[in-house]
C-alpha positions as CSV (number, residue, x, y, z in Angstrom):
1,X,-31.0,-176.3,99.5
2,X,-31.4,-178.8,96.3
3,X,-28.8,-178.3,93.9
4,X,-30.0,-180.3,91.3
5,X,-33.0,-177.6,91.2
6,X,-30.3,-174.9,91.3
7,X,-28.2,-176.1,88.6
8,X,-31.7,-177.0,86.4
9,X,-32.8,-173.1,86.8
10,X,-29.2,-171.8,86.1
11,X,-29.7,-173.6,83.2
12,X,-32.6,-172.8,82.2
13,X,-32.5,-168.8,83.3
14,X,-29.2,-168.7,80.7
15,X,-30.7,-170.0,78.1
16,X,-34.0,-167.8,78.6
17,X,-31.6,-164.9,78.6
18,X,-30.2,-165.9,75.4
19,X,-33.0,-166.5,73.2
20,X,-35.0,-164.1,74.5
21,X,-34.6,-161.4,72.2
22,X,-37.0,-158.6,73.6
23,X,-34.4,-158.0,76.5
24,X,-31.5,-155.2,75.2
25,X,-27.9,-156.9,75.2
26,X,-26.9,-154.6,78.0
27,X,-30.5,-155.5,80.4
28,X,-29.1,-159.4,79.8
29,X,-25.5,-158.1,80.9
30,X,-27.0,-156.7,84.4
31,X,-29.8,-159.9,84.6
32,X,-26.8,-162.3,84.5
33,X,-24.4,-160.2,87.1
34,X,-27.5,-160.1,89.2
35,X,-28.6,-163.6,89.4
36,X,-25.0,-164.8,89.4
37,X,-24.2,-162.8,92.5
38,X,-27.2,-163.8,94.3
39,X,-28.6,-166.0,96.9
40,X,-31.7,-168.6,96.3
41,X,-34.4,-169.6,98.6
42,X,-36.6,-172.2,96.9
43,X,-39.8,-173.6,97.7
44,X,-41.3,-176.4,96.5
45,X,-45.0,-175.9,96.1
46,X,-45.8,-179.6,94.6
47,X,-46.9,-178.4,91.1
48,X,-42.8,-176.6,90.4
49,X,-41.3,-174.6,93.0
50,X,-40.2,-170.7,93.3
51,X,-36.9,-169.6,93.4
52,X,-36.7,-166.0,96.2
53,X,-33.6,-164.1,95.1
54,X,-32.1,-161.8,96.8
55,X,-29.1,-160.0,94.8
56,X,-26.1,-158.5,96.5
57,X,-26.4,-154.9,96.9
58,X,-23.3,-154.2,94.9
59,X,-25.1,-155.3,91.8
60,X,-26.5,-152.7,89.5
61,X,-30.4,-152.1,89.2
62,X,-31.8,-152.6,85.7
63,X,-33.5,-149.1,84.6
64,X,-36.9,-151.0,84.7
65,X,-39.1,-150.9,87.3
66,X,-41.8,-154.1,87.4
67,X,-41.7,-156.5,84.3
68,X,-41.6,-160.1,83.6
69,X,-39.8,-162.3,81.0
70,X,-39.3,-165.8,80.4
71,X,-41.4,-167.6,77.8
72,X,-40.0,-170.6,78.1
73,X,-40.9,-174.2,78.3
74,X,-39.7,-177.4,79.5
75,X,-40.3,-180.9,78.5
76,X,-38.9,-184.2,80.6
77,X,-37.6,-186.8,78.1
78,X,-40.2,-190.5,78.8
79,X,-42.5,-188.5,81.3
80,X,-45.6,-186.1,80.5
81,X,-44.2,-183.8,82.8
82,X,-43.6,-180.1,81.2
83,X,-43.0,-176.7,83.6
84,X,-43.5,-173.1,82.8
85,X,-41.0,-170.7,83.9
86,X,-41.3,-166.6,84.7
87,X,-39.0,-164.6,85.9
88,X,-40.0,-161.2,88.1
89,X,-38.2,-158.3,88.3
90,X,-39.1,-155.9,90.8
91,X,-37.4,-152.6,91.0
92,X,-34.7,-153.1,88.8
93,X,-33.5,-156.7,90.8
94,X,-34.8,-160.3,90.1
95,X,-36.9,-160.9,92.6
96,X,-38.1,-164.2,92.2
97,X,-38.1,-167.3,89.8
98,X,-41.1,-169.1,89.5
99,X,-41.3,-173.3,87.6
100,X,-44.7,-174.2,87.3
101,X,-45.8,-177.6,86.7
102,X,-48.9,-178.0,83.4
103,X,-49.8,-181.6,85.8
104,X,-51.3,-182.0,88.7
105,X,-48.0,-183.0,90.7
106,X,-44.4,-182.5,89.8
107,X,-41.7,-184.5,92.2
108,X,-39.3,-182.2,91.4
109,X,-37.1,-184.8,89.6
110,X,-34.6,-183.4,86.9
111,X,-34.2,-186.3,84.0
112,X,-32.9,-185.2,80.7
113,X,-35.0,-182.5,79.0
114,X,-36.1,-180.2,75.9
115,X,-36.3,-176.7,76.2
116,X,-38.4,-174.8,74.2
117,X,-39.3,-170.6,73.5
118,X,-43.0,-170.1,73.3
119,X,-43.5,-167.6,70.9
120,X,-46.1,-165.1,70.8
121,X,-48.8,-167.2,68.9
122,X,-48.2,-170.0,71.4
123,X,-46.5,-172.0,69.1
124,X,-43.0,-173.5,70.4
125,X,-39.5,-173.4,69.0
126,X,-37.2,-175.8,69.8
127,X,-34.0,-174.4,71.8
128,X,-31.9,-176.7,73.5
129,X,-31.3,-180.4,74.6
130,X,-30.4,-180.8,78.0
131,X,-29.0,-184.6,78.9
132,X,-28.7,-184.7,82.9
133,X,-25.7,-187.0,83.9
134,X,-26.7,-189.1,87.2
Protein backbone atom coordinates (compact mmCIF):
# COMPACT_ATOMS: atom_id res chain seq x y z
CA UNK A 1 0.00 0.00 0.00
CA UNK A 2 1.35 3.72 -0.60
CA UNK A 3 1.42 5.63 2.46
CA UNK A 4 2.24 8.74 1.11
CA UNK A 5 -1.36 8.43 -0.71
CA UNK A 6 -2.77 7.34 2.64
CA UNK A 7 -1.53 10.06 4.69
CA UNK A 8 -2.47 12.71 1.57
CA UNK A 9 -6.33 11.40 1.83
CA UNK A 10 -6.30 11.40 5.67
CA UNK A 11 -5.50 14.68 5.15
CA UNK A 12 -7.47 15.78 2.91
CA UNK A 13 -10.80 13.64 4.20
CA UNK A 14 -10.27 15.80 7.77
CA UNK A 15 -10.16 18.74 6.34
CA UNK A 16 -13.33 18.03 3.95
CA UNK A 17 -15.03 16.97 7.13
CA UNK A 18 -14.27 20.20 8.74
CA UNK A 19 -15.26 22.75 6.33
CA UNK A 20 -17.94 21.02 5.01
CA UNK A 21 -20.67 22.53 6.75
CA UNK A 22 -23.79 20.62 5.18
CA UNK A 23 -22.75 17.39 7.34
CA UNK A 24 -24.45 17.66 11.20
CA UNK A 25 -21.56 17.75 13.95
CA UNK A 26 -22.65 14.43 15.14
CA UNK A 27 -22.69 12.70 11.04
CA UNK A 28 -18.83 14.17 11.15
CA UNK A 29 -18.43 12.37 14.64
CA UNK A 30 -19.49 8.79 13.15
CA UNK A 31 -17.55 9.76 9.46
CA UNK A 32 -14.30 10.21 11.38
CA UNK A 33 -14.73 6.90 13.83
CA UNK A 34 -15.52 5.16 10.69
CA UNK A 35 -12.78 6.05 8.45
CA UNK A 36 -10.37 6.03 11.30
CA UNK A 37 -11.17 2.42 12.15
CA UNK A 38 -10.99 1.29 8.74
CA UNK A 39 -8.95 -0.50 6.24
CA UNK A 40 -7.91 1.04 2.63
CA UNK A 41 -7.55 -0.65 -0.61
CA UNK A 42 -6.38 1.80 -3.23
CA UNK A 43 -6.13 1.77 -6.79
CA UNK A 44 -4.47 3.76 -8.98
CA UNK A 45 -6.37 4.31 -12.10
CA UNK A 46 -3.61 6.92 -13.85
CA UNK A 47 -5.84 9.98 -13.84
CA UNK A 48 -6.11 9.87 -9.30
CA UNK A 49 -6.78 6.65 -7.74
CA UNK A 50 -9.85 5.25 -5.43
CA UNK A 51 -9.54 4.50 -2.01
CA UNK A 52 -12.13 0.91 -1.08
CA UNK A 53 -12.97 1.13 2.62
CA UNK A 54 -14.09 -1.26 4.46
CA UNK A 55 -15.02 -0.09 8.13
CA UNK A 56 -14.90 -2.42 11.12
CA UNK A 57 -18.21 -3.73 12.01
CA UNK A 58 -18.03 -2.27 15.50
CA UNK A 59 -18.43 1.17 14.02
CA UNK A 60 -21.78 2.76 14.07
CA UNK A 61 -23.79 3.27 10.70
CA UNK A 62 -24.71 6.93 9.89
CA UNK A 63 -28.68 7.22 9.68
CA UNK A 64 -28.27 7.87 5.85
CA UNK A 65 -28.61 5.64 3.39
CA UNK A 66 -26.66 6.63 -0.17
CA UNK A 67 -25.15 10.16 -0.37
CA UNK A 68 -22.06 11.79 -1.34
CA UNK A 69 -19.95 14.71 0.05
CA UNK A 70 -16.76 16.25 -0.60
CA UNK A 71 -16.45 19.36 -2.68
CA UNK A 72 -13.11 19.78 -2.40
CA UNK A 73 -10.19 20.61 -4.48
CA UNK A 74 -6.57 20.20 -4.71
CA UNK A 75 -3.91 22.20 -6.26
CA UNK A 76 0.07 20.91 -6.46
CA UNK A 77 2.32 23.90 -5.73
CA UNK A 78 4.90 24.44 -9.48
CA UNK A 79 2.75 21.70 -11.36
CA UNK A 80 -0.74 22.10 -13.31
CA UNK A 81 -1.74 19.18 -11.61
CA UNK A 82 -5.24 19.62 -9.50
CA UNK A 83 -7.59 16.42 -8.27
CA UNK A 84 -11.19 16.26 -7.32
CA UNK A 85 -12.15 14.36 -4.43
CA UNK A 86 -15.85 12.45 -3.47
CA UNK A 87 -16.50 10.55 -0.86
CA UNK A 88 -19.45 7.67 -1.10
CA UNK A 89 -21.36 6.51 1.54
CA UNK A 90 -23.33 3.62 1.04
CA UNK A 91 -25.56 2.31 3.74
CA UNK A 92 -24.65 4.38 6.42
CA UNK A 93 -20.48 3.31 5.99
CA UNK A 94 -17.84 5.00 3.66
CA UNK A 95 -17.57 2.95 1.12
CA UNK A 96 -15.19 4.38 -1.07
CA UNK A 97 -12.87 7.50 -1.67
CA UNK A 98 -12.47 8.53 -5.01
CA UNK A 99 -9.16 11.43 -6.24
CA UNK A 100 -9.68 12.30 -9.71
CA UNK A 101 -7.18 13.87 -11.72
CA UNK A 102 -8.63 17.50 -14.15
CA UNK A 103 -5.26 16.21 -16.54
CA UNK A 104 -4.80 13.67 -18.61
CA UNK A 105 -2.17 11.69 -16.32
CA UNK A 106 -1.52 12.07 -12.62
CA UNK A 107 1.79 10.13 -11.23
CA UNK A 108 0.48 10.04 -8.11
CA UNK A 109 3.24 12.24 -6.66
CA UNK A 110 2.29 14.28 -3.33
CA UNK A 111 4.45 17.77 -3.43
CA UNK A 112 3.20 20.53 -1.33
CA UNK A 113 -0.38 21.62 -2.01
CA UNK A 114 -3.55 24.10 -1.68
CA UNK A 115 -6.70 22.82 -0.72
CA UNK A 116 -9.63 24.52 -1.68
CA UNK A 117 -13.92 24.13 -0.96
CA UNK A 118 -15.80 24.48 -4.14
CA UNK A 119 -18.72 26.21 -3.34
CA UNK A 120 -21.97 25.90 -4.90
CA UNK A 121 -21.50 28.44 -7.71
CA UNK A 122 -18.21 26.80 -8.60
CA UNK A 123 -16.27 29.37 -7.27
CA UNK A 124 -13.36 28.15 -4.80
CA UNK A 125 -12.43 29.17 -1.27
CA UNK A 126 -9.21 28.87 -0.08
CA UNK A 127 -8.86 26.25 2.97
CA UNK A 128 -5.61 25.05 3.79
CA UNK A 129 -1.81 24.94 2.87
CA UNK A 130 -0.36 21.71 2.95
CA UNK A 131 3.78 21.77 2.82
CA UNK A 132 4.80 17.93 2.32
CA UNK A 133 8.23 17.29 4.12
CA UNK A 134 10.46 14.73 1.88
Amino acid sequence: MNNNLIDFETNVFNICLEYDISIPEDIRRILLHQYVNSTHSIEITGKGFYDNIIISKECEKIPYDNFRFGCIYIEFENTDDALGMVVFVIDGCISLIEFYSYSEQWDCKITNYNIFLVRDNGELSFLKKVNVSN
